[in-house]
N, C-alpha and C positions, 0 to 999 in steps of 0.2 A: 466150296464146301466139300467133306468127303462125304463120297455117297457108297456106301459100301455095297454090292448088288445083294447077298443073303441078306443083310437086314434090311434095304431096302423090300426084299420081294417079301419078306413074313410081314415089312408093316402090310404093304399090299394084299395078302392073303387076310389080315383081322379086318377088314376094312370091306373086301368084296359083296358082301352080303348088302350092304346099304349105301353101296357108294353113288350106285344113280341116283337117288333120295340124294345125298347129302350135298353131291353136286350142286344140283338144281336148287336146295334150299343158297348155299351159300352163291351161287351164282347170280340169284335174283332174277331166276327165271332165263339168264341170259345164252346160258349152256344149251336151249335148242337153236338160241341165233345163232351160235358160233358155228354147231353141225351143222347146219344148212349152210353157211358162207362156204365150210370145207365141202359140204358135198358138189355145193357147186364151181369150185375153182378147180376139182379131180371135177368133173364133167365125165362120170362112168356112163358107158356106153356098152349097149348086151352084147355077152359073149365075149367085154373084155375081162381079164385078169387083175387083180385088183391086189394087192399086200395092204393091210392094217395091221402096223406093229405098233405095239403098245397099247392094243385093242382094248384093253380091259374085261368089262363084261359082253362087248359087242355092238353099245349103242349108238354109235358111229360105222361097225361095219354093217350090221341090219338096214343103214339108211345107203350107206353105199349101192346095196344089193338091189334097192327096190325098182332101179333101173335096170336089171337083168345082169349086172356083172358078175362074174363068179369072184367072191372076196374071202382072203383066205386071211383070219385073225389072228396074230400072235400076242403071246402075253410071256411075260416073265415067272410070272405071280402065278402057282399051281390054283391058288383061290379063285382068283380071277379069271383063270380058266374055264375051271370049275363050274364056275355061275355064267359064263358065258354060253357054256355048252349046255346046260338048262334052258337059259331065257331064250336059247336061239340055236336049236336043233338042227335048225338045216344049214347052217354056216358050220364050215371046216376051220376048228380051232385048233392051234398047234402050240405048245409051251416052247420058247426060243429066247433065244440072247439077241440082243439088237445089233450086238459088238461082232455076234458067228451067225447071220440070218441061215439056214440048214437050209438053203435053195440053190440051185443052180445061177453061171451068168443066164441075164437077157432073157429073165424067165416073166417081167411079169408087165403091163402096157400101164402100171400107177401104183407110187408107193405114197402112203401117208401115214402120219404121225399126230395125233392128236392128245397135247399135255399129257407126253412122255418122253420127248427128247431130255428134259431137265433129270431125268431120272435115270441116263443110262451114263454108267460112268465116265466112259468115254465118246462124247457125242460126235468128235470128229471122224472116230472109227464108225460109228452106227451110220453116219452119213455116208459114207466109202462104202459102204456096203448097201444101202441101199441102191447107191448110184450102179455098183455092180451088176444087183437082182435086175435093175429096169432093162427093159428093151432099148435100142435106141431110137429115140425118139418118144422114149415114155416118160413121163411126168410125176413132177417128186410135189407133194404139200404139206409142207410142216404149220401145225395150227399153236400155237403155243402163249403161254403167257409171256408180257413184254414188260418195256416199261412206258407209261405216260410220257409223250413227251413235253405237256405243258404242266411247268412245276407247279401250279396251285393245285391242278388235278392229281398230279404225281403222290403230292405232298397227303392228301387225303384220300389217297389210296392204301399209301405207306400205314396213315393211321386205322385204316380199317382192317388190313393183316394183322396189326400190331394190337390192338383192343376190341375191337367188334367181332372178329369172324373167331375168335376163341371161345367166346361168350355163346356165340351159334354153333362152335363144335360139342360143345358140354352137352347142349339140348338133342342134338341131334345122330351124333357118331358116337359108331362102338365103340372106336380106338380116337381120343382127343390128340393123341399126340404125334398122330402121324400125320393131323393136320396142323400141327406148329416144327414139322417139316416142310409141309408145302408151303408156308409164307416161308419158310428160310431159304427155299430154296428157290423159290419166286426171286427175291430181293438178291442174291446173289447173280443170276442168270444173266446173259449178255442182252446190251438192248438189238432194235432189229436191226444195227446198221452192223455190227460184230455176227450177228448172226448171217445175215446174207453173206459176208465174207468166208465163212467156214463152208455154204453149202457151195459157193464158187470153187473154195479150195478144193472141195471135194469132185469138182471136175463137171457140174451144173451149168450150162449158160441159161439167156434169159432169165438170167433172178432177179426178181422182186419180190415186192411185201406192200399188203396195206393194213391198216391198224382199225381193229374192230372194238367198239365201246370205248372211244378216246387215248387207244392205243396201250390198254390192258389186256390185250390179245392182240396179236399180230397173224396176218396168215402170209406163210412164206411159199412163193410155190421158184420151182426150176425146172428144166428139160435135162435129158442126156442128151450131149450133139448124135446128129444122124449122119455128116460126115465121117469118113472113112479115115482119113487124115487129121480132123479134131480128135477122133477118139484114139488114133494110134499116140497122140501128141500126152494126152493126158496120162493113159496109159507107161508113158513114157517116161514121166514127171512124179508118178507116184511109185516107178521103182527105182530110181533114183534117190526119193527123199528114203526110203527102205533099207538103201544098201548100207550095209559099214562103213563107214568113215577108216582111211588106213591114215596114220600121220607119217609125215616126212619120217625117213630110217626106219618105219616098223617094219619094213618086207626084208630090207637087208638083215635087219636084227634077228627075224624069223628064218632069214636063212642060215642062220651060223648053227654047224654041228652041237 
């Protein structure tokens, strides 16, 4: 689907005000289980560094923090910001692109993502550039929606995007329609065997994924290698796939006066 980022991030700014509420109503309470699976598969640890991109309002980086790490929030969404640096003052919030993270390499010991990789246009850039920011040896977890793998479960999930959770966004959100972008974009999204694949691409070992609530969320976690030689190797493969393509006679041709 096309996900355009300015109108993405204004749906996201009409929305910021009630989106913990509306989570929670349409998740059936399930959205604390999920931040706790993420908080504890990132395993923060005081005084480490911590990125939350896609942070939202914060309610995922506040839980990160409570362990003592310093967690630094990004959001796309100026709203989302906005209320972020409200609800949660003592966290350092920063407005950023997923696709241009504004950090330095090997700046940070855990990068997580929590239902916002769907929303960055480019998710295989946003993952390259995580894997950049981490240290090596620091750890990536993407929490995201997935799909069922068992089709009767699938099949009436399908229907509850599709009839039920519209009927609960009337009741409950300011903006209805930016939540009949999240089921489109839910139903569109890779299941978690394509996803593991993209954060491998991105130069990740040890990926895996386990599937939370019957595999309507998946948590996806990877390392950056701490070898010297893995990471020149990667490194090496991703400016490679960068470089221009010249075809057979274009140098000659480019050299004629």
């Amino acid at each position: 689907m096309n996900k355009r980022p300015d109108d993405v991030a204004r749906m996201f700014d009409d929305v910021a005000r009630h989106y913990d509420r509306t989570n929670s109503v349409l998740s059936g309470g399930n959205a604390i289980l999920w931040r706790a699976a993420m908080v504890r598969a990132v395993a923060p640890m005081p005084a480490e560094r911590i990125l939350d991109v896609a942070a939202g309002t914060g309610t995922s980086s506040a839980a990160l923090q409570r362990n003592g790490a310093r967690v630094v929030a990004l959001d796309f969404s100026a709203g989302m910001v906005a209320e972020g640096r409200r609800k949660h003052p003592k966290i350092e919030f920063i407005e950023g692109d997923a696709e241009k993270l504004p950090f330095g390499d090997n700046e940070f010991d855990a990068v997580t993502i929590s239902f916002g990789l769907r929303n960055v246009n480019e998710p295989k850039v946003a993952l390259s550039e995580m894997y950049r920011v981490l240290k090596p040896g620091g750890r990536l977890v993407v929490c995201e929606f997935s799909k069922p793998p068992v089709a009767i479960f699938r099949a009436g999930y399908w229907a509850y995007l599709q009839y039920v959770m519209p009927t609960i966004v009337d009741r409950v959100s300011s903006n209805p329609d930016a939540y009949g972008y999240l089921a489109e974009s839910i139903k569109a999204w890779p299941d978690q065997g394509e996803l593991s694949q993209w954060i491998r691409g991105a130069g990740f070992t040890r990926v895996a994924y386990r599937n939370l609530t019957g595999g309507i969320v998946a948590l996806h976690r990877g390392s950056k290698p701490v070898d010297a030689s893995v990471l020149a190797s990667v490194a090496k493969r991703k400016s490679n796939a960068t470089r221009p393509i010249t075809l057979p006679g274009a140098a000659a041709q480019n050299s004629k006066p």
